[in-house]
C-alpha positions as CSV (number, residue, x, y, z in Angstrom):
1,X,76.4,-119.1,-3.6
2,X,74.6,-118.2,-6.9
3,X,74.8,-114.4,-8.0
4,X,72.1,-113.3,-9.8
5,X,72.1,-110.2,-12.4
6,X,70.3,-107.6,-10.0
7,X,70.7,-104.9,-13.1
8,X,67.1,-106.2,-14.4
9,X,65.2,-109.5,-13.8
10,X,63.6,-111.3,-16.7
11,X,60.2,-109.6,-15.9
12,X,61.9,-105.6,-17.2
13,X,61.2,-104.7,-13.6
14,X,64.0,-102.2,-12.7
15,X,66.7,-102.7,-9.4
16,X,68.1,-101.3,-6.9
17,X,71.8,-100.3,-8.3
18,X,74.3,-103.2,-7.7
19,X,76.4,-101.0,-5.2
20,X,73.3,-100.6,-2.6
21,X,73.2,-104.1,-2.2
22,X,75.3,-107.0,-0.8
23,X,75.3,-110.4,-2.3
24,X,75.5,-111.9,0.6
25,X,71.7,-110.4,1.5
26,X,69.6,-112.2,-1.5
27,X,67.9,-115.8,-0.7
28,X,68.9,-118.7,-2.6
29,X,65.5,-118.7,-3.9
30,X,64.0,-117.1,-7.0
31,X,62.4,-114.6,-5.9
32,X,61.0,-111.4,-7.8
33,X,62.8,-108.5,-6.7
34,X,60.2,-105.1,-7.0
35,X,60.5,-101.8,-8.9
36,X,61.2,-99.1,-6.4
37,X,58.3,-97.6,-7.6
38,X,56.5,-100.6,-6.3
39,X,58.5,-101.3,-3.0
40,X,57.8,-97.8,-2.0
41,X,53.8,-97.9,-2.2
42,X,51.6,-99.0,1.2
43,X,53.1,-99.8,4.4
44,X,56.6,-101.1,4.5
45,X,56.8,-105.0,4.8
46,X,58.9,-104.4,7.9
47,X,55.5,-103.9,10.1
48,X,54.0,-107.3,8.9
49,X,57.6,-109.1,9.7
50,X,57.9,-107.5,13.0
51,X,54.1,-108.6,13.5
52,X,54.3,-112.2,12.0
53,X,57.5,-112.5,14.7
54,X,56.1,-111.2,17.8
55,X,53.0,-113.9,16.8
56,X,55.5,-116.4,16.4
57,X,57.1,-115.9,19.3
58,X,53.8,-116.1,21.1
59,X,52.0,-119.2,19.6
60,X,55.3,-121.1,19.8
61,X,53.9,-121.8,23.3
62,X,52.5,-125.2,23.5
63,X,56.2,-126.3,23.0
64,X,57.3,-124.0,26.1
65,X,57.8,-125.8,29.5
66,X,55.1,-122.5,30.9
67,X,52.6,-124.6,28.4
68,X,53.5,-128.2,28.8
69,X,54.1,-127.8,32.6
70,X,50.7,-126.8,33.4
71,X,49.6,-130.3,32.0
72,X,52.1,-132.4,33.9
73,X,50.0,-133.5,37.1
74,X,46.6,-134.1,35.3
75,X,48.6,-136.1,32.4
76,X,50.3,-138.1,35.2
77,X,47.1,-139.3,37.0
78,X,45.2,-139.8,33.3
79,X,47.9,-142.3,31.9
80,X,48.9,-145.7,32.6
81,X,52.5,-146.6,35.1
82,X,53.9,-142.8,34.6
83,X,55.3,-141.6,37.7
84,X,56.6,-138.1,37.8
85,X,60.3,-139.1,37.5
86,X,59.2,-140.8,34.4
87,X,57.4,-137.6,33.3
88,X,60.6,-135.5,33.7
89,X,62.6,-138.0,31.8
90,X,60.5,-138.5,28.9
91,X,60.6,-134.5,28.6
92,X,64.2,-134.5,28.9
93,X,65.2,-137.0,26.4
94,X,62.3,-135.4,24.1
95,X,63.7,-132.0,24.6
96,X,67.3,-133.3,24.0
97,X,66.2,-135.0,20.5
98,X,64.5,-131.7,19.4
99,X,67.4,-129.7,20.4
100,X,69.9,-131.6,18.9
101,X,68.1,-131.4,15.6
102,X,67.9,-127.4,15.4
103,X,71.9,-127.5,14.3
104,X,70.3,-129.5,11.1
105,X,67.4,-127.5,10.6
106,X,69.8,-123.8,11.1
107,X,71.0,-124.1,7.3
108,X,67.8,-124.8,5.9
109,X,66.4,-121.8,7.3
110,X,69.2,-119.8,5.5
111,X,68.2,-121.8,2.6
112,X,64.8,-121.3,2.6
113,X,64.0,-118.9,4.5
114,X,60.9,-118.1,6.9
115,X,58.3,-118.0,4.2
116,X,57.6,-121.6,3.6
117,X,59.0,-122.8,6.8
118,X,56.4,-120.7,9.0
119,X,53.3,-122.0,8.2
120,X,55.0,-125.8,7.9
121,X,56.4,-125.7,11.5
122,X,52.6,-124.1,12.3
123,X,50.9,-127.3,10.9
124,X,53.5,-129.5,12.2
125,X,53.4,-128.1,15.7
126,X,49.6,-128.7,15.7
127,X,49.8,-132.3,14.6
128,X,52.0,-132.3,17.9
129,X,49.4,-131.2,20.1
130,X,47.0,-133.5,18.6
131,X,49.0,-136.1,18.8
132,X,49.8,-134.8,22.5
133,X,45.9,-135.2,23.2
134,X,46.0,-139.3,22.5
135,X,48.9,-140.3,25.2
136,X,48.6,-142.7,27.0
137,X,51.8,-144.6,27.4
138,X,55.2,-143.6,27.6
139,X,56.8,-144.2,24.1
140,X,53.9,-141.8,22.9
141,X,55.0,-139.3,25.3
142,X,58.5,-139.7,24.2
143,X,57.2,-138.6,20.6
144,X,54.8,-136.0,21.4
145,X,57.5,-134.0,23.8
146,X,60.4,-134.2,21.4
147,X,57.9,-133.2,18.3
148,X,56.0,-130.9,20.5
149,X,60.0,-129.1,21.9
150,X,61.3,-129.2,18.5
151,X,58.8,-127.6,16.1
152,X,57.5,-124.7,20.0
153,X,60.8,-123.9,21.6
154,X,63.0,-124.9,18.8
155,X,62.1,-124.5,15.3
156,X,59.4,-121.5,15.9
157,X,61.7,-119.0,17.8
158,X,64.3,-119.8,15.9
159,X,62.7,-118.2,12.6
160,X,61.1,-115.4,14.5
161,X,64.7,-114.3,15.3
162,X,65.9,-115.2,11.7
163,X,63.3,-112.9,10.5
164,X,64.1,-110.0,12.7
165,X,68.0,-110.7,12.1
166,X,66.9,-110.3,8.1
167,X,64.8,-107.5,8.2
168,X,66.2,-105.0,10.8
169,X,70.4,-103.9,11.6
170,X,70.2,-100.4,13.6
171,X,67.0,-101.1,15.2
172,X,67.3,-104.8,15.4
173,X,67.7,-104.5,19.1
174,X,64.6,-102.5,19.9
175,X,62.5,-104.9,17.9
176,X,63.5,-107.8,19.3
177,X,62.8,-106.4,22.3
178,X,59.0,-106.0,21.1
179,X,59.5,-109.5,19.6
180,X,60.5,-110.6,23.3
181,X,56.7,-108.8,24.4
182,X,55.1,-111.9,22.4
183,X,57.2,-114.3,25.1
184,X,56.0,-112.6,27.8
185,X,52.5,-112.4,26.6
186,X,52.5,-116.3,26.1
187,X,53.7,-116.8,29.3
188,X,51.2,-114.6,30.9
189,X,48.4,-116.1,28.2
190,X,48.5,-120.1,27.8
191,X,49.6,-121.8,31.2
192,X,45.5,-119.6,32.3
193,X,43.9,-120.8,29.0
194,X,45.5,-124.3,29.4
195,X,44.5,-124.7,33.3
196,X,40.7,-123.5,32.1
197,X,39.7,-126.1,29.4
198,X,41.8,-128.8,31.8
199,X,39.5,-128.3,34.8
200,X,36.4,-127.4,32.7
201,X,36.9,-130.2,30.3
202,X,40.4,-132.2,30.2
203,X,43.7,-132.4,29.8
204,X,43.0,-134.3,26.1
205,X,40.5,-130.9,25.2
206,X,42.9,-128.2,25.9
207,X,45.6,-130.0,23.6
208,X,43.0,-130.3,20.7
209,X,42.0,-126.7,21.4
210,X,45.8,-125.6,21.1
211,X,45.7,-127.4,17.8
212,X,43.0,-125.5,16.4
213,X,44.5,-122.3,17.4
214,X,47.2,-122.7,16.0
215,X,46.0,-124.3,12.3
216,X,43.4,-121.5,12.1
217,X,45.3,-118.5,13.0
218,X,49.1,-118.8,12.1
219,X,49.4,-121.3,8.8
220,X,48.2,-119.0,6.2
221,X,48.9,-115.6,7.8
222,X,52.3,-116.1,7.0
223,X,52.8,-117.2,4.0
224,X,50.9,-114.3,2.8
225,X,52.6,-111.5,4.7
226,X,56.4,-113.0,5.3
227,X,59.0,-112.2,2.5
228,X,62.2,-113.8,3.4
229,X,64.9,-110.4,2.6
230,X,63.6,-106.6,2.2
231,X,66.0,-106.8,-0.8
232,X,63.7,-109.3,-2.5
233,X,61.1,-106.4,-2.4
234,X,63.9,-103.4,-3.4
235,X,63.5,-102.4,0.1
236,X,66.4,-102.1,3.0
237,X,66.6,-103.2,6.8
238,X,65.0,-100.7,9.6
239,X,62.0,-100.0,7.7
240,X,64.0,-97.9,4.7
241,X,63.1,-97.3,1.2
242,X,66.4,-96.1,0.3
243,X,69.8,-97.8,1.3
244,X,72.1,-96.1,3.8
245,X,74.8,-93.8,3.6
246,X,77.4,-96.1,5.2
247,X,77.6,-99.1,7.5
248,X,79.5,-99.7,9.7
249,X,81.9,-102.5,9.5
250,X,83.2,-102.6,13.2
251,X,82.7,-100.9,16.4
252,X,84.7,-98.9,18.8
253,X,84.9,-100.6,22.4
254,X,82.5,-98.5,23.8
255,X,79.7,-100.0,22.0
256,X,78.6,-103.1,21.0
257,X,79.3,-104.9,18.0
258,X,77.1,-105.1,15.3
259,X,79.1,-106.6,12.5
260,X,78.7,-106.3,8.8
261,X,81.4,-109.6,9.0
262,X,80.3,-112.7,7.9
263,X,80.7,-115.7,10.4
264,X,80.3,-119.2,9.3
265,X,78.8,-121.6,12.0
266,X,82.1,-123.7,12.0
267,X,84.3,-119.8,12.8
268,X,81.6,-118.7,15.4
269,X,82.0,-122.5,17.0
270,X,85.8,-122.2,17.2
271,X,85.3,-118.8,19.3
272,X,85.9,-118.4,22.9
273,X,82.8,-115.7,22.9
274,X,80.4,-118.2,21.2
275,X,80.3,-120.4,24.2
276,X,80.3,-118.1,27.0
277,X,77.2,-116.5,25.5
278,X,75.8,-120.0,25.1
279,X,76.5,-120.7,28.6
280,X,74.3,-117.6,29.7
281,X,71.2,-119.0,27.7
282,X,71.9,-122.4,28.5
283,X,72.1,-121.7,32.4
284,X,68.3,-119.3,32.1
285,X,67.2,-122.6,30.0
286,X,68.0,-125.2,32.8
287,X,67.0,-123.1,35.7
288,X,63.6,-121.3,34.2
289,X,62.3,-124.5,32.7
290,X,63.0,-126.8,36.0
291,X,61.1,-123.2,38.1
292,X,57.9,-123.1,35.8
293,X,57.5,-126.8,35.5
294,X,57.5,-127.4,39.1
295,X,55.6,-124.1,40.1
296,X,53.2,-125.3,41.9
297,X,55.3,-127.6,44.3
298,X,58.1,-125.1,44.3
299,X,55.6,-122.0,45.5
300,X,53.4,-124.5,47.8
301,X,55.3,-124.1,50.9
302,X,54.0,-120.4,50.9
303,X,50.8,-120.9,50.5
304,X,50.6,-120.4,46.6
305,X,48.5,-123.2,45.1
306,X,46.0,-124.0,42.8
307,X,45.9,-121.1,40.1
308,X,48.1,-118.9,42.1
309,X,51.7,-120.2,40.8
310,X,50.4,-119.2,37.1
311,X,49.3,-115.8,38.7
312,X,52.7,-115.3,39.9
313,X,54.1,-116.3,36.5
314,X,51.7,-113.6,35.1
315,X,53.1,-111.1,36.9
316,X,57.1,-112.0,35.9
317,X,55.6,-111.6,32.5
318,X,53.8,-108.6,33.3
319,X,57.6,-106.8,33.8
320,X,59.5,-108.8,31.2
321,X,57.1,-107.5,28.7
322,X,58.1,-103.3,30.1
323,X,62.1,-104.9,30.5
324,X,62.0,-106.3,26.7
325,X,61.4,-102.9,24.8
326,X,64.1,-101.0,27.5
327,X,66.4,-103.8,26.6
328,X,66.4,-104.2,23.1
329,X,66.9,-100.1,23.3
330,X,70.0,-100.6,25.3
331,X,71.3,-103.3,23.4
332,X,72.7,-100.4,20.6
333,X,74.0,-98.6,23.7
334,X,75.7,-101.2,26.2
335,X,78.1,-104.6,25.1
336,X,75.6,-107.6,25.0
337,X,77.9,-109.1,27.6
338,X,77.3,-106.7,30.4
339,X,73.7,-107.1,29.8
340,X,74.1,-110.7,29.6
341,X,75.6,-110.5,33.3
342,X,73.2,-108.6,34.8
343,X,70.2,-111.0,34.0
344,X,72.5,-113.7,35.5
345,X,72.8,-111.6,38.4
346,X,68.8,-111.5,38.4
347,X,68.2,-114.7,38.2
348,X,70.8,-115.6,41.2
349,X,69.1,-113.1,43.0
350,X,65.4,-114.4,42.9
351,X,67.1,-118.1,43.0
352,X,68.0,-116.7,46.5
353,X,65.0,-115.7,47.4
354,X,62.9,-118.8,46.7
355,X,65.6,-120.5,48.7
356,X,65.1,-118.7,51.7
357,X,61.4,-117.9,50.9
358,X,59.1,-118.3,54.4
359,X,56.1,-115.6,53.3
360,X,53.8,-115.2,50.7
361,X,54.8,-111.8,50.2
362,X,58.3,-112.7,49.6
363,X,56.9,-114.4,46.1
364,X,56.4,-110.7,44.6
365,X,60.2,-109.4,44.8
366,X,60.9,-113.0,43.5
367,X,58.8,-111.8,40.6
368,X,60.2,-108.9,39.9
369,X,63.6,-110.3,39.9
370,X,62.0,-113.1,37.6
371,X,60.4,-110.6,35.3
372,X,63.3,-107.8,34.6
373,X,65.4,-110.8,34.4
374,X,63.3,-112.8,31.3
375,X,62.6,-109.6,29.9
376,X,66.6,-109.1,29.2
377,X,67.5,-112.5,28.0
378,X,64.2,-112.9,25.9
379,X,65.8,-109.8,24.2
380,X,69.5,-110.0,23.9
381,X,70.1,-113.8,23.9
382,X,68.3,-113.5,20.3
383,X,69.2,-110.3,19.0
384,X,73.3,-111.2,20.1
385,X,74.3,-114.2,17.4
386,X,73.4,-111.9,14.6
387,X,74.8,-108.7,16.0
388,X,77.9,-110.8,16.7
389,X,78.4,-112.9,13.7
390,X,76.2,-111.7,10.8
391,X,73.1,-111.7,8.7
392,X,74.3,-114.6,6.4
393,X,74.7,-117.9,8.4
394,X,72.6,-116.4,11.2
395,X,70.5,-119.5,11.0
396,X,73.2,-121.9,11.7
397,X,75.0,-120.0,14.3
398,X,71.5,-119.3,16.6
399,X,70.6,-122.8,15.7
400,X,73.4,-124.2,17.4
401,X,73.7,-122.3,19.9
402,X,69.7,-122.7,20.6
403,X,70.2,-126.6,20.6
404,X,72.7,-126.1,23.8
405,X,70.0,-124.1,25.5
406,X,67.3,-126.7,24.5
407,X,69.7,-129.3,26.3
408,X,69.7,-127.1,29.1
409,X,65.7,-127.1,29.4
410,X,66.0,-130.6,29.1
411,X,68.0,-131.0,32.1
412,X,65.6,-128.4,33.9
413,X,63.2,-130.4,35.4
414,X,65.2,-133.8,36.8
415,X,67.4,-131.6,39.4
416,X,64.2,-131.0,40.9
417,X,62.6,-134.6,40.7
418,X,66.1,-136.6,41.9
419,X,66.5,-133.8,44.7
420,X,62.5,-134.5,45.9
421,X,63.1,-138.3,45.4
422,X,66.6,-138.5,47.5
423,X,65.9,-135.6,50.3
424,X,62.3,-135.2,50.3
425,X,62.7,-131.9,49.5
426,X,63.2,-129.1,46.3
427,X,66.2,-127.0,48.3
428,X,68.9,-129.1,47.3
429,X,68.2,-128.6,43.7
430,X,67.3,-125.3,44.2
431,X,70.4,-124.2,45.4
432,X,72.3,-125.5,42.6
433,X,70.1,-123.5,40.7
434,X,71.4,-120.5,42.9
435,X,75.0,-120.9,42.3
436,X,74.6,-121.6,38.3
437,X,74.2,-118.2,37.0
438,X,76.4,-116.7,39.5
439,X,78.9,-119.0,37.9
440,X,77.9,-117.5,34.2
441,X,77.5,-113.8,34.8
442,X,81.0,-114.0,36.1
443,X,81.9,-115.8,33.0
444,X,80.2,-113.8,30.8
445,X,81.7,-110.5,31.6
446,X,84.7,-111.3,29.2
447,X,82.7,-112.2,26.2
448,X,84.1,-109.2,24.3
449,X,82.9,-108.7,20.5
450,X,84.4,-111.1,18.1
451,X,87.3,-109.8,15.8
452,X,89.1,-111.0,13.1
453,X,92.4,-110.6,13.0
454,X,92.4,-109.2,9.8
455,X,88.9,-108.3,7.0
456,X,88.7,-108.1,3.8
457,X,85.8,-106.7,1.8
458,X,82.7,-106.4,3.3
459,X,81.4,-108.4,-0.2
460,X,82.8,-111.3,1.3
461,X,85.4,-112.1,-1.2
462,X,87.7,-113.8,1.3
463,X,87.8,-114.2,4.9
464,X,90.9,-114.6,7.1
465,X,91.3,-116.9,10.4
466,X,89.1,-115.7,13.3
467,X,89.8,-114.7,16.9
468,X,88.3,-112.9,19.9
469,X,89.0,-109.5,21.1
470,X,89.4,-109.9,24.5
């Protein structure tokens, strides 16, 4: 990695002394780094990233399975020889290619940062839904899901959370937590939107209009307001003007860790911890995607058709939009792990219910468990890879673990379909569902922090062999 002289840049502007600042938080890139004088006028640039995140979180939904699943049935009847089986496949194996992709695409991210890769993954997820809008055969469908999962679920969450990770330590819980509100928002938003222009116009409109949303309000808006580092503009993390006294370089076991460590993808995939946090997103993946695509049939038995699965869905993002901000608060104050297991514990929970569901008013503690539930993972499965195993490689490490979780959507749907194909009925499939995350939040609880067994300096002049604390 190239040092540059951070005395004075070619321009005479003046920086930040060379203790404040670690090399390991400047971009590859060439960017202009401002006078303090400068950094320190207007608004600090924090506000616009936090902003530009919680919009990316939230127009990131036409690749989301609450999006694409409100179009399954109508797309079904409009094309030629596509069964539902087939539907659900084509989504899996286009889910799997995007997700398998994001380990590629991590490093690039660290390369290049957010600023130039926003508003690209913007255009290119529109030239998905576009292309979305002119399927009518199944090798189409193939392409439009994998572009349409790669560049939505994939690509656009991912640098969301690599903005955060850049631009806030300290609070970086509590505003991913207000990141995790755009989520909840989206959910709560686009399946409505997408069912109106569907039954008002058609299936091939409400793609187009997605499109257009998303070319005119999120290309340009961030390339204007997203700078990849606070450093680049002699600013620091948490919305600071001036660098800290101290940070701290590991935690006591009574907290969690946030480390000033650096992890390289290939360290954080040799650790124990790395994969039983994976197996937590992976598990609300598989189980949340297969829910929301099949909402309607899975909520029909109690009445709940029509527009009334989505309303149910609105309310479960109602109280993951409250549960975001009070988790991303708690994720300074509890271990990510024990976090972690209670949303499992959720999700069990309301798996339960819909199991044994017989009422209609049954589907409102079902949302509630839903909703707390989302609102905990939205938060601390993003904000835990860069608390765990630092700012520097942050992109790689979230990227692969993402593309496990993306498998895990994948999969979502086709429990569902084989179990309605084979018994004639969703139970089957939803049990499973049941017993997963029971299976992870017990797993989960002995994800302790990352250690190394030994550190050198926090510039990252050499690092030692890795293990877990357990």
């Amino acid at each position: 990695m190239c040092i540059i002289d951070i005395s004075r840049n070619s321009f005479g502007l003046d920086i930040p002394p060379p203790q404040r600042l670690l090399p390991h938080m400047f971009s590859s890139s060439k960017a202009v780094t401002l006078s303090r004088d400068t950094a320190n006028s207007g608004i600090h640039r924090g506000w616009w990233i936090l902003s530009v995140a919680f919009t990316a979180i939230f127009m990131s939904a036409p690749g989301q399975s609450h999006s694409i699943g409100t179009f399954r049935s109508m797309m079904i009847r409009g094309m030629e020889s596509v069964n539902d089986t087939q539907f659900s496949t084509a989504y899996l194996v286009g889910t799997l290619v995007g997700g398998f992709a994001l380990p590629f695409l991590g490093p690039l991210i660290d390369r290049f940062g957010a600023r130039v890769l926003l508003p690209l993954t913007s255009m290119l997820l529109a030239a998905s839904c576009i292309l979305m809008s002119y399927v009518e055969h199944l090798p189409l469908l193939y392409l439009s899901l994998g572009m349409l999962r790669l560049f939505g679920q994939g690509l656009m969450c991912l640098l969301a959370t690599w903005l955060v990770g850049e631009w806030f330590q300290e609070k970086r819980g509590l505003v991913m937590g207000l990141m995790g509100v755009g989520g909840a928002l989206s959910v709560m938003t686009f399946p409505l939107l997408n069912r109106y222009f569907i039954l008002n116009y058609d299936w091939q409109t409400a793609w187009l209009v997605l499109a257009a949303i998303l070319l005119v309000t999120f290309v340009i808006p961030p390339w204007l307001a997203v700078r990849n580092r606070p450093e680049e503009e002699g600013l620091f993390p948490d919305w600071k003007y001036d660098p800290p006294d101290k940070y701290p370089i590991s935690a006591t076991k009574y907290s969690p860790h946030i480390t000033r460590e650096t992890w390289t993808r290939s360290e954080a995939l040799r650790n124990p911890t790395f994969w039983k946090l994976v197996m937590c997103i992976t598990c609300t993946s598989l189980v949340g995607t297969g829910v929301i695509f099949y909402a309607d049939r899975v909520l029909e038995p109690v009445g709940m058709s029509g527009n009334k699965p989505y309303y149910v869905l609105a309310l479960q993002a109602l109280l993951a939009t409250i549960t975001c901000i009070v988790a991303g608060y708690l994720t300074s104050k509890i271990q990510a792990r024990y976090l972690l297991a209670t949303a499992m514990f959720l999700l069990a929970a309301a798996m339960a219910l819909l199991v044994t569901m017989s009422n209609p008013w049954m589907v409102l503690p079902f949302a509630i468990l839903g909703g707390v539930h989302g609102g905990i993972i939205r938060t601390v499965g993003s904000v835990v890879w860069v608390n765990y195993y630092g700012r520097e490689h942050q992109g790689a490490v979230a990227g692969a673990a993402v593309s496990v979780a993306v498998a895990g959507s994948a999969l979502g749907p086709l429990p569902l379909a084989i179990s309605e194909d084979m018994f004639g009925t969703l139970e089957p499939a939803l049990i499973l569902f049941m017993c997963l995350p029971i299976i992870a939040g017990i797993v989960v609880l002995s994800a302790a922090p990352p250690k190394r067994t030994n550190m050198e300096s926090p510039l990252g002049e050499g690092v030692l062999k890795a293990a877990t604390h357990t």
